[in-house]
Kinemage of the C-alpha trace (Angstrom):
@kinemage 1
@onewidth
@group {chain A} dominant
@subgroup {mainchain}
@vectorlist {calphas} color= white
{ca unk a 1} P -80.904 -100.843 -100.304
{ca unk a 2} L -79.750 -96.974 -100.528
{ca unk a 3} L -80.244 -94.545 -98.108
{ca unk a 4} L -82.987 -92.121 -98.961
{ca unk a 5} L -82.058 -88.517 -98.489
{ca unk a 6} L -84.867 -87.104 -96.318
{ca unk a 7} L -83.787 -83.619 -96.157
{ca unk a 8} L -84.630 -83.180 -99.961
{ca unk a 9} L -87.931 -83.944 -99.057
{ca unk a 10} L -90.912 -81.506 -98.153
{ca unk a 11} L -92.751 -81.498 -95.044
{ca unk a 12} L -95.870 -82.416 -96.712
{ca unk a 13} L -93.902 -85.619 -98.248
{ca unk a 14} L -92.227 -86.265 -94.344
{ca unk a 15} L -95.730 -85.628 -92.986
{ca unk a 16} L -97.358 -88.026 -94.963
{ca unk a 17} L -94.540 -90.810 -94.094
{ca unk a 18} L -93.924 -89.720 -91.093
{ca unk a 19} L -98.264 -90.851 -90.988
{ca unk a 20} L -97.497 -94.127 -93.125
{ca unk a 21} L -95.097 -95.848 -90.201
{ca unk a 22} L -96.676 -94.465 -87.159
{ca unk a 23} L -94.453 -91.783 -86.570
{ca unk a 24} L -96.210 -88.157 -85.321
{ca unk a 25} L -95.247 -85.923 -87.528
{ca unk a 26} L -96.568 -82.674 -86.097
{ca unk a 27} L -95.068 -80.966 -82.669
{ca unk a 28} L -96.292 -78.111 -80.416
{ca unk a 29} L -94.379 -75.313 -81.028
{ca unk a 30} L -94.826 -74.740 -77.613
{ca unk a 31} L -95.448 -77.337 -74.513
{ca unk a 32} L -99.065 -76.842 -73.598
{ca unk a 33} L -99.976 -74.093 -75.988
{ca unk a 34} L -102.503 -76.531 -78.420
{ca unk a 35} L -102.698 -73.587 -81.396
{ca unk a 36} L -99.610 -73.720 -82.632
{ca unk a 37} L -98.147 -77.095 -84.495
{ca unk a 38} L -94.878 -77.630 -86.269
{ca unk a 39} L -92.944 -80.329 -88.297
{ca unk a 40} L -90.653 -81.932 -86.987
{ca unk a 41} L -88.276 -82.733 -89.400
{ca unk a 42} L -84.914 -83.591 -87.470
{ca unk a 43} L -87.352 -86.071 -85.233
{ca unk a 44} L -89.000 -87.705 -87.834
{ca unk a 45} L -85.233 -87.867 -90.137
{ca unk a 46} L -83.986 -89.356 -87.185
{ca unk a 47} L -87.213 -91.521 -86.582
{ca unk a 48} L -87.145 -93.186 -90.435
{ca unk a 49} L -83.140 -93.104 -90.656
{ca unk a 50} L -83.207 -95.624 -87.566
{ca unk a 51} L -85.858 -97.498 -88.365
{ca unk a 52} L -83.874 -97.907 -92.325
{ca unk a 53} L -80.762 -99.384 -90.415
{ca unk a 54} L -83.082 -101.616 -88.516
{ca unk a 55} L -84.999 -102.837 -91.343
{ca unk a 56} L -80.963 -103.510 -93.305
{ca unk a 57} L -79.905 -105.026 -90.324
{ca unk a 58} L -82.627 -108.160 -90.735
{ca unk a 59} L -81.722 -108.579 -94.574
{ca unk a 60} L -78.027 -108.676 -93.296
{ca unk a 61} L -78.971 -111.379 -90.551
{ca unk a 62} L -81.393 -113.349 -93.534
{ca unk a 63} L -78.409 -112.872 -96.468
{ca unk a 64} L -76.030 -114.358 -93.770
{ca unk a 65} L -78.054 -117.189 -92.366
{ca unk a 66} L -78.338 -118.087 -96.228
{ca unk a 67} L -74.721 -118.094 -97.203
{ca unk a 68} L -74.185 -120.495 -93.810
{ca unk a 69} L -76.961 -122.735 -94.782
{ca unk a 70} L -75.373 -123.119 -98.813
{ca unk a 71} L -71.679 -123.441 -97.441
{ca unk a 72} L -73.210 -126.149 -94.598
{ca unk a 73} L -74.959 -127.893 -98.221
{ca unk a 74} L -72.093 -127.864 -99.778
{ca unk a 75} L -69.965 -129.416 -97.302
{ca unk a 76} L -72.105 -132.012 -97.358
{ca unk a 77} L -72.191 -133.136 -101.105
{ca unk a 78} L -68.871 -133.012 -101.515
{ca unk a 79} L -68.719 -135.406 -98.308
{ca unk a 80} L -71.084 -137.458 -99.934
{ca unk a 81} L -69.131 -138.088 -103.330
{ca unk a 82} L -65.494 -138.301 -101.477
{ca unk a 83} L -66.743 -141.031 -99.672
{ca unk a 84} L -67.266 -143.606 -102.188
Protein backbone atom coordinates (compact mmCIF):
# COMPACT_ATOMS: atom_id res chain seq x y z
CA UNK A 1 0.00 0.00 0.00
CA UNK A 2 2.35 2.97 -1.42
CA UNK A 3 1.42 6.28 -1.88
CA UNK A 4 0.83 7.18 -5.48
CA UNK A 5 2.51 10.35 -6.56
CA UNK A 6 -0.30 12.39 -8.17
CA UNK A 7 1.63 15.30 -9.24
CA UNK A 8 3.44 13.11 -11.93
CA UNK A 9 0.26 12.62 -13.31
CA UNK A 10 -1.55 14.61 -16.21
CA UNK A 11 -4.72 16.32 -15.93
CA UNK A 12 -6.30 14.11 -18.38
CA UNK A 13 -5.11 10.99 -16.07
CA UNK A 14 -6.47 13.21 -12.65
CA UNK A 15 -9.57 14.04 -14.70
CA UNK A 16 -10.42 10.73 -15.49
CA UNK A 17 -9.91 9.58 -11.63
CA UNK A 18 -10.86 12.39 -10.32
CA UNK A 19 -14.45 10.97 -12.61
CA UNK A 20 -13.80 7.24 -11.37
CA UNK A 21 -14.43 8.13 -7.36
CA UNK A 22 -16.88 10.88 -7.68
CA UNK A 23 -14.68 13.61 -7.33
CA UNK A 24 -15.38 16.90 -9.87
CA UNK A 25 -12.58 17.34 -11.51
CA UNK A 26 -13.21 20.53 -13.46
CA UNK A 27 -13.57 24.22 -11.67
CA UNK A 28 -14.77 27.63 -12.94
CA UNK A 29 -12.02 29.65 -13.46
CA UNK A 30 -14.17 32.19 -12.38
CA UNK A 31 -17.40 32.08 -9.87
CA UNK A 32 -20.37 32.51 -12.14
CA UNK A 33 -18.61 32.96 -15.43
CA UNK A 34 -19.85 29.19 -17.03
CA UNK A 35 -17.17 29.52 -20.23
CA UNK A 36 -14.26 29.09 -18.67
CA UNK A 37 -13.30 25.56 -16.77
CA UNK A 38 -10.09 24.50 -15.13
CA UNK A 39 -8.46 21.45 -13.36
CA UNK A 40 -8.17 21.39 -10.29
CA UNK A 41 -5.31 19.60 -9.43
CA UNK A 42 -4.35 20.66 -5.73
CA UNK A 43 -8.32 19.83 -4.93
CA UNK A 44 -8.54 16.71 -6.45
CA UNK A 45 -4.52 15.67 -4.94
CA UNK A 46 -5.92 16.59 -1.83
CA UNK A 47 -9.37 14.86 -2.55
CA UNK A 48 -7.62 11.16 -3.51
CA UNK A 49 -4.58 11.67 -0.94
CA UNK A 50 -7.37 11.70 1.91
CA UNK A 51 -9.48 9.38 0.72
CA UNK A 52 -5.84 6.85 0.34
CA UNK A 53 -5.27 7.39 4.20
CA UNK A 54 -8.86 6.56 4.77
CA UNK A 55 -9.00 3.56 2.73
CA UNK A 56 -5.17 2.39 4.86
CA UNK A 57 -6.73 3.28 7.88
CA UNK A 58 -9.56 0.24 7.52
CA UNK A 59 -6.77 -2.37 6.47
CA UNK A 60 -4.91 -1.10 9.66
CA UNK A 61 -8.20 -1.56 11.84
CA UNK A 62 -8.86 -5.30 9.79
CA UNK A 63 -4.80 -6.36 10.11
CA UNK A 64 -5.23 -5.43 13.86
CA UNK A 65 -8.54 -6.99 14.72
CA UNK A 66 -6.76 -10.16 13.10
CA UNK A 67 -3.58 -10.25 15.08
CA UNK A 68 -6.08 -9.85 18.42
CA UNK A 69 -8.30 -12.58 17.27
CA UNK A 70 -4.89 -15.19 16.56
CA UNK A 71 -3.17 -14.03 19.93
CA UNK A 72 -6.94 -14.51 21.76
CA UNK A 73 -6.66 -18.38 19.72
CA UNK A 74 -3.66 -18.93 20.89
CA UNK A 75 -4.16 -18.23 24.40
CA UNK A 76 -6.60 -20.56 24.32
CA UNK A 77 -4.83 -23.79 23.02
CA UNK A 78 -2.15 -23.48 25.01
CA UNK A 79 -4.81 -23.24 27.99
CA UNK A 80 -6.28 -26.18 26.69
CA UNK A 81 -3.08 -28.52 26.68
CA UNK A 82 -1.64 -26.98 30.19
CA UNK A 83 -4.60 -28.10 31.71
CA UNK A 84 -4.39 -31.72 31.50
Amino acid sequence: MFQKDYWSMTDDELDELGTKYNIPPITLAVPGDLGTFYVDRPRIIAQLTARDAARQSNWSLVLSILSLVLSIIAVAVSLAFNIE
